[in-house]
C-alpha positions in Angstrom: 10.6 54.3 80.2 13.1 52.5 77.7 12.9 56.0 75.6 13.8 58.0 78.9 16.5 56.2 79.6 18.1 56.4 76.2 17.2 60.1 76.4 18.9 60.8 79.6 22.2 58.6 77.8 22.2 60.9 74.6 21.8 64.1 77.3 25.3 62.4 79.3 27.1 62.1 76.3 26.6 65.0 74.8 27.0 67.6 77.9 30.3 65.7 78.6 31.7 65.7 75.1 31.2 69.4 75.9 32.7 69.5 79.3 35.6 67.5 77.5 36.6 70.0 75.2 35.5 72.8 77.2 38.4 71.4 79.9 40.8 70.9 77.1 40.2 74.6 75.6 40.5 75.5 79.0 43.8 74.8 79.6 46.6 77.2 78.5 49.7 76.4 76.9 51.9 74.2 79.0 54.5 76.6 80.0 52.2 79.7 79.5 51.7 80.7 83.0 54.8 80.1 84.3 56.2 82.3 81.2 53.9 84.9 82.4 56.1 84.0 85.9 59.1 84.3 84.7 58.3 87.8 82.8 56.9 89.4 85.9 60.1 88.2 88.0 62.4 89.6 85.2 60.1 92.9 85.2 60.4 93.3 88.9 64.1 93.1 88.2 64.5 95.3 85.9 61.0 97.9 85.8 62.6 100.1 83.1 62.8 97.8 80.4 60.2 98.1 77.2 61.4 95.3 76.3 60.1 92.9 79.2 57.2 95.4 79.6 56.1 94.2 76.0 56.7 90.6 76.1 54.8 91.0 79.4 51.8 92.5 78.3 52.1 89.8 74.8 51.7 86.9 77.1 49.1 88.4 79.1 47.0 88.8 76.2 47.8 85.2 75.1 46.2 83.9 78.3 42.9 86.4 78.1 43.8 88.5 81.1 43.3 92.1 79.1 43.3 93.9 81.9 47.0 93.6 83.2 48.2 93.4 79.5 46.4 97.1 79.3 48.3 98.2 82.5 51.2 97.1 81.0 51.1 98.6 77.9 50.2 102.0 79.2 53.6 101.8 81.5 55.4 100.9 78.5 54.1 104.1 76.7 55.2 106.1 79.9 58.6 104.7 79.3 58.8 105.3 75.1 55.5 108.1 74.5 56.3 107.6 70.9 54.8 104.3 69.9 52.1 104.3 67.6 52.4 100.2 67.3 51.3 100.4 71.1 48.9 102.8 71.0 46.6 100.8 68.3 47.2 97.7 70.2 46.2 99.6 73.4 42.8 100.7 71.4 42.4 97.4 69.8 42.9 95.9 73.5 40.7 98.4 75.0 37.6 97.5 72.3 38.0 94.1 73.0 37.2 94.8 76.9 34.1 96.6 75.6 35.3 100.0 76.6 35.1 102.3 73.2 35.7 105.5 75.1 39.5 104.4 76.5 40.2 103.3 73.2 39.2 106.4 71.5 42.9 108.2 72.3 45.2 105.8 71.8 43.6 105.3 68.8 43.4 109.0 67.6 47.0 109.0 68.2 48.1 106.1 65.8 46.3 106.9 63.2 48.0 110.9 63.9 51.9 109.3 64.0 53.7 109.0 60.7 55.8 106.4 62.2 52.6 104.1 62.4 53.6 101.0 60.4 51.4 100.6 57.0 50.2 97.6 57.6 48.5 98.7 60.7 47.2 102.0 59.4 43.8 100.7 57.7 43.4 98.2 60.7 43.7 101.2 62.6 41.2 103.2 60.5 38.5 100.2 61.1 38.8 100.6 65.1 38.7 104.1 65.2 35.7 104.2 63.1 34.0 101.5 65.3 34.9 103.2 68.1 33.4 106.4 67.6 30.3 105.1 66.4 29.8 103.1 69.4 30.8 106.1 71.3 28.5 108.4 70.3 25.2 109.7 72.1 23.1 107.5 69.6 24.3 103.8 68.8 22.8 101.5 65.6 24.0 98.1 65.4 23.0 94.3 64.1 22.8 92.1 61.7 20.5 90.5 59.0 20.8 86.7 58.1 19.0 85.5 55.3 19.3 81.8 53.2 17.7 78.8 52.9 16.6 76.0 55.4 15.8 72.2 55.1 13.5 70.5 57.4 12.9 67.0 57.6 9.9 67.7 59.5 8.9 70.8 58.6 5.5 70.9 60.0 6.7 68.9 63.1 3.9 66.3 62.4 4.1 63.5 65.2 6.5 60.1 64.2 3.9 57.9 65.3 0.9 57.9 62.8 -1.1 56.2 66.2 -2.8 59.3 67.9 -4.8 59.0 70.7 -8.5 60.6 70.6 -10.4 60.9 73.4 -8.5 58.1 74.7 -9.0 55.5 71.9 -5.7 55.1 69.6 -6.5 56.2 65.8 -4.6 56.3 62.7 -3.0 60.2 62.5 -3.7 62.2 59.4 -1.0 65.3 60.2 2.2 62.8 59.4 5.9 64.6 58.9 6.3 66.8 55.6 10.1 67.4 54.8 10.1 71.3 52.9 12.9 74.1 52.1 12.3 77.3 53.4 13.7 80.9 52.7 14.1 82.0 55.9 15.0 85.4 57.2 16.6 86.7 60.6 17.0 90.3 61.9 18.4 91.9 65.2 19.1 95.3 65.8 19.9 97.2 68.7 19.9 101.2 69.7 21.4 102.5 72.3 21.1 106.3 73.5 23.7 107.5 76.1 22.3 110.0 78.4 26.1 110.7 78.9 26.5 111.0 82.4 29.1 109.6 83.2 28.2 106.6 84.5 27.3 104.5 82.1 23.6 105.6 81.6 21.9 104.2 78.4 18.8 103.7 76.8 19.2 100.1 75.3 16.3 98.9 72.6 16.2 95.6 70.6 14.4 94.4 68.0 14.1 90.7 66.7 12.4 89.6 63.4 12.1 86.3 62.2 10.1 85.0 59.4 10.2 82.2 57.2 8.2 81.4 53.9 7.9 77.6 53.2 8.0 75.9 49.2 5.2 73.3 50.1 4.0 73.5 53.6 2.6 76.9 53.9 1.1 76.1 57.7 4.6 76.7 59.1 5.0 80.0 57.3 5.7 82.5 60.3 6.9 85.8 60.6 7.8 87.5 64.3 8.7 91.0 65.5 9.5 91.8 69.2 11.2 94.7 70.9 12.3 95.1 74.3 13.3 98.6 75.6 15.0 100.1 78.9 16.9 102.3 81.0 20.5 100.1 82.1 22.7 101.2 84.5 24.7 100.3 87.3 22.0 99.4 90.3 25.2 99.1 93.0 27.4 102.0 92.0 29.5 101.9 95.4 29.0 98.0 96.8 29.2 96.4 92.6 30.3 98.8 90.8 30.2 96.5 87.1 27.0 95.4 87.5 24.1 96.8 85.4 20.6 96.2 85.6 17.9 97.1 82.6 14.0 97.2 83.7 12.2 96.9 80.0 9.2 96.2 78.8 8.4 94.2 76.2 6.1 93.5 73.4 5.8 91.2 69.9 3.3 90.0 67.0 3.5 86.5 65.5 1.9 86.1 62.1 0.9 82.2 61.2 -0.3 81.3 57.6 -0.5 85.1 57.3 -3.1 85.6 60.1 -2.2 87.2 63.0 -2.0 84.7 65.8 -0.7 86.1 68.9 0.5 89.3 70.2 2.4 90.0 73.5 2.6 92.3 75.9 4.6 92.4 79.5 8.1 93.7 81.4 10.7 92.1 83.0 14.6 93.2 84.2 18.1 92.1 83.3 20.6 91.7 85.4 24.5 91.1 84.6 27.2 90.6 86.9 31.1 90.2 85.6 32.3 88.0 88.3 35.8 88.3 86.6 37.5 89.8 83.1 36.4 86.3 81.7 33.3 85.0 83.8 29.9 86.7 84.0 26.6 85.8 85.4 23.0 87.4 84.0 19.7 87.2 85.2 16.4 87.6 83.6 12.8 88.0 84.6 10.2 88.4 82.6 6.6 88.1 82.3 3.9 88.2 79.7 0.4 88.1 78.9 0.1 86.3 75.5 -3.3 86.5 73.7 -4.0 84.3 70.8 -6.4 84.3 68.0 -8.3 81.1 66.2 -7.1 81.2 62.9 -7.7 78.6 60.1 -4.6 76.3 60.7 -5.3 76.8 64.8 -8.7 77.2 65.3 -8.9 77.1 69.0 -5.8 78.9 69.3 -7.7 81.6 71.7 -8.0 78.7 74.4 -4.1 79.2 74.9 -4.3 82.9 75.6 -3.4 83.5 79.5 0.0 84.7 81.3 3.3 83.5 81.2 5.9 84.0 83.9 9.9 83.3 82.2 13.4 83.4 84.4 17.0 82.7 82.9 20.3 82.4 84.4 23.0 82.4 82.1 26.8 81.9 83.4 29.7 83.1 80.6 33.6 82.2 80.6 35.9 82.9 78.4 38.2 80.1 78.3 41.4 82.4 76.5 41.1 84.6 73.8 38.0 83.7 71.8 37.4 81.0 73.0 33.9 81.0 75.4 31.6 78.8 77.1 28.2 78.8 78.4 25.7 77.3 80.7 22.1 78.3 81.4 19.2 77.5 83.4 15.9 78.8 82.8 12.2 78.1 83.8 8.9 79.0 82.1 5.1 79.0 83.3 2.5 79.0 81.2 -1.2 79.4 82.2 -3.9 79.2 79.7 -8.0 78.7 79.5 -7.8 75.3 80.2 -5.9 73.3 82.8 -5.0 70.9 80.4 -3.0 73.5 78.3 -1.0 75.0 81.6 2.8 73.9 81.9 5.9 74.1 83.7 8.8 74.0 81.5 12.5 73.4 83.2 15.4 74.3 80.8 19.3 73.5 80.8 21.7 74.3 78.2 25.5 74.0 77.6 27.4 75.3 74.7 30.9 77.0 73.4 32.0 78.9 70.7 35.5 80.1 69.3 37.8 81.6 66.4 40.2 79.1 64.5 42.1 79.9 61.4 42.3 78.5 57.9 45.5 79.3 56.0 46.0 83.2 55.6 41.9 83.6 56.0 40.0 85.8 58.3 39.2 83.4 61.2 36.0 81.6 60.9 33.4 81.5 63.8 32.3 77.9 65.0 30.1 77.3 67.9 27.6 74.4 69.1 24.8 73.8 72.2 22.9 71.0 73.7 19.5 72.1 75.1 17.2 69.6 77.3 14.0 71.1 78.3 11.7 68.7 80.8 8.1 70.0 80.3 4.4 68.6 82.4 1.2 70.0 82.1 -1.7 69.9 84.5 -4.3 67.9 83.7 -5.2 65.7 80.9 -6.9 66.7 77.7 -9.9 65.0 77.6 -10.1 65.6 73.4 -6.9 63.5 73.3 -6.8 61.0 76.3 -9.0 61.7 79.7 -6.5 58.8 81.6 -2.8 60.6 81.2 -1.6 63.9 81.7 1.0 65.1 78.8 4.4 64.7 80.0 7.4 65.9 77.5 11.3 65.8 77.6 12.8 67.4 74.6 16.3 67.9 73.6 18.1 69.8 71.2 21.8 69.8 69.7 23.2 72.5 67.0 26.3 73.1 65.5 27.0 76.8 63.2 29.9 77.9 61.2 30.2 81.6 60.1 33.0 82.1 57.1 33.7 86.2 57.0 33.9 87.5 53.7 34.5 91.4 54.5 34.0 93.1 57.9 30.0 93.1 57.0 29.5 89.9 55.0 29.6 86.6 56.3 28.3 82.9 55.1 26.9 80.6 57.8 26.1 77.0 57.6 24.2 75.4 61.1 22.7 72.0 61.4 20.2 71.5 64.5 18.5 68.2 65.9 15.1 68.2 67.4 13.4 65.1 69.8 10.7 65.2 72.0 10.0 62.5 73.9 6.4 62.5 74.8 4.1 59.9 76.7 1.5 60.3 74.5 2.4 60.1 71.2 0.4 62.8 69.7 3.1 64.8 70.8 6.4 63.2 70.0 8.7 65.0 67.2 11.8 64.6 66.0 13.0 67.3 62.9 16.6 68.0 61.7 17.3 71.6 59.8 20.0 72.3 57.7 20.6 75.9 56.9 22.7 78.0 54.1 23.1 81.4 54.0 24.6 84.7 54.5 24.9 87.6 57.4 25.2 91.4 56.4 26.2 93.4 60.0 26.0 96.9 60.6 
């Protein structure tokens, strides 16, 4: 219990250091919002000025409200038509509210005027090419990472080297192996607009991960899974912004270069902006997993059975890049054997933000604190016939992204692994450290 205890201390501490500085971050500028006050009394005042229109729309944008900064910078190009300044910052605005199409004119038109300042022109090129891409009928985007990893426990071999077998306590054989790792990361997604007019797409993803160890070749693993469905919006008249995909959904995990499981199921997203900042998502899923025994597993099969998966994931941005996150999420796993089913209940909190180094382009940071509580069923009577496996598992993780160009980017992350288990065949505890760079496209 002593363990629990100090768990649920570390769990405290952490989820309020991030409620701290997610409070902090979340407060604007002292005198921001009564700027943004005084601006809209002196526009009232005086509707004709550019000059307040600007300065209006400037602090707008400074507190993340892109919406009314947009609507003010299209009244100011009603007042003076000919400002290509305006017109990128409209199309910059506009891609940052996720809306490629709007942008696409204002953009046009900047990059058209003579009178656009240099110094904006290849900025203005970049957006405009970005903006037609993810325009078009047919959309390719992602990223690749690929470095090096560190493990302290790479083959997450329990701490204790007392095991339990069939209930009598032994000396453990599978102790923790520290390794590097190359590792490799991929994520792409297509879209395909049917293009009628209401948002209509074809959305596809595909995840690959796969990592190839120096010493401890039974944690080399490489996995492939796509997902694929229709989104749209499900409540065009009574929500209008939200969309709902339907996908199914498959994937193949290698192990020790063997194939050990493959997957095969369906599920639906569901995302609802509650605000410009704030968004809520939904997911259901559910899959039947079958495994095969393979040398390093050889009764791997017995774990072959369905899985039922739900996630609920709310989204704020704080002000300008600056967001936060909470989820819940809940997983249930049946198998052959009673003693392999669990019930897995998930929180997670974390942030992420933009911050600037000198003259740089701004670096990336962001960091999350996962606590998963997971019981099974029924005891294993290989291990001990008396208990039933109980688990409480926490994670923390910190990342840093350093862009290069607009496609190259280094990354550094360091993530913290603990399970707390009551039998102790089960307990791990692994820190990673990981180097390397991300090409996007």
């Amino acid at each position: 219990m002593a363990q629990f205890r100090g768990l649920q201390r570390t769990v405290a501490v952490f989820l309020a250091l991030i409620s701290i500085v997610g409070t902090a971050a979340a407060q604007p500028a002292p005198d921001l919002q009564a700027r943004i006050q005084r601006a809209y009394e002196e526009l009232l005042a005086n509707p004709g000025s550019v000059t307040l229109t600007y300065r209006y729309a400037q602090l707008q944008i400074q507190a993340g409200n892109y919406e009314a900064a947009a609507g003010a910078l299209e009244q100011m190009l009603i007042l003076a038509p000919d400002q290509p300044r305006v017109q990128f910052e409209l199309g910059a605005l506009y891609m940052r509210m996720g809306v490629p199409q709007t942008a696409l004119p204002y953009l046009r038109e900047a990059q058209a005027s003579p009178n656009l300042p240099e110094e904006l022109r290849q900025q203005t090129e970049i957006y405009l090419a970005e903006a037609e891409r993810r325009s078009s009928r047919s959309q390719l985007s992602g990223d690749i990472t690929f470095g090096m990893r560190y493990d302290s426990n790479a083959n997450l071999g329990p701490s204790s080297n007392a095991i339990f077998s069939r209930g009598v306590v032994v000396q453990g054989a599978d102790t923790p192996q520290s390794d590097f790792a190359g590792v490799i990361v991929g994520r792409a997604t297509h879209i395909f607009d049917f293009q009628t007019n209401d948002d209509t797409q074809l959305v596809s993803t595909l995840y690959t991960y796969g990592t190839r160890q120096v010493n401890v070749s039974i944690s080399d693993i490489l996995l492939g899974e796509l997902t694929s469905g229709i989104r749209f919006h499900p409540f065009p008249n009574l929500y209008p912004r939200a969309l709902m995909r339907p996908h199914f959904i498959t994937n193949g995990v290698l192990l020790t270069d063997r194939l050990y499981s493959w997957t095969f199921g369906g599920g639906v997203d569901l995302t609802l902006p509650l605000s410009d900042n704030t968004a809520i998502d939904f997911t259901y899923q559910f899959r039947q997993v079958s495994y095969n025994n393979i040398p390093s597993r050889p009764t791997a099969a017995d774990l072959t059975g369905p899985e039922n998966q739900l996630r609920s994931r709310l989204t704020h941005r704080l002000r300008g890049n600056w967001t936060v996150w909470s989820e819940l999420s809940g997983r249930f796993v049946r198998a052959q054997q009673d003693f392999n089913n669990f019930s897995e209940l998930g929180v997670l909190a974390g942030t992420s933000f933009e911050y600037a180094i000198r003259d740089w382009r701004p670096w990336f940071a962001s960091g999350y604190a996962m606590y998963y509580y997971r019981p099974y069923d029924a005891p294993d009577p290989s291990v001990d016939p008396t208990k039933t496996r109980l688990e409480n598992e926490v994670r923390f993780g910190v990342a840093n992204v350093i862009p290069l160009t607009d496609a190259f980017s280094l990354v550094q992350q360091v993530d913290y692994l603990r399970t707390y288990a009551n039998i102790p065949n089960y307990a791990r505890l692994n820190w990673s450290v990981t180097a390397g760079a991300i090409w996007r496209f």
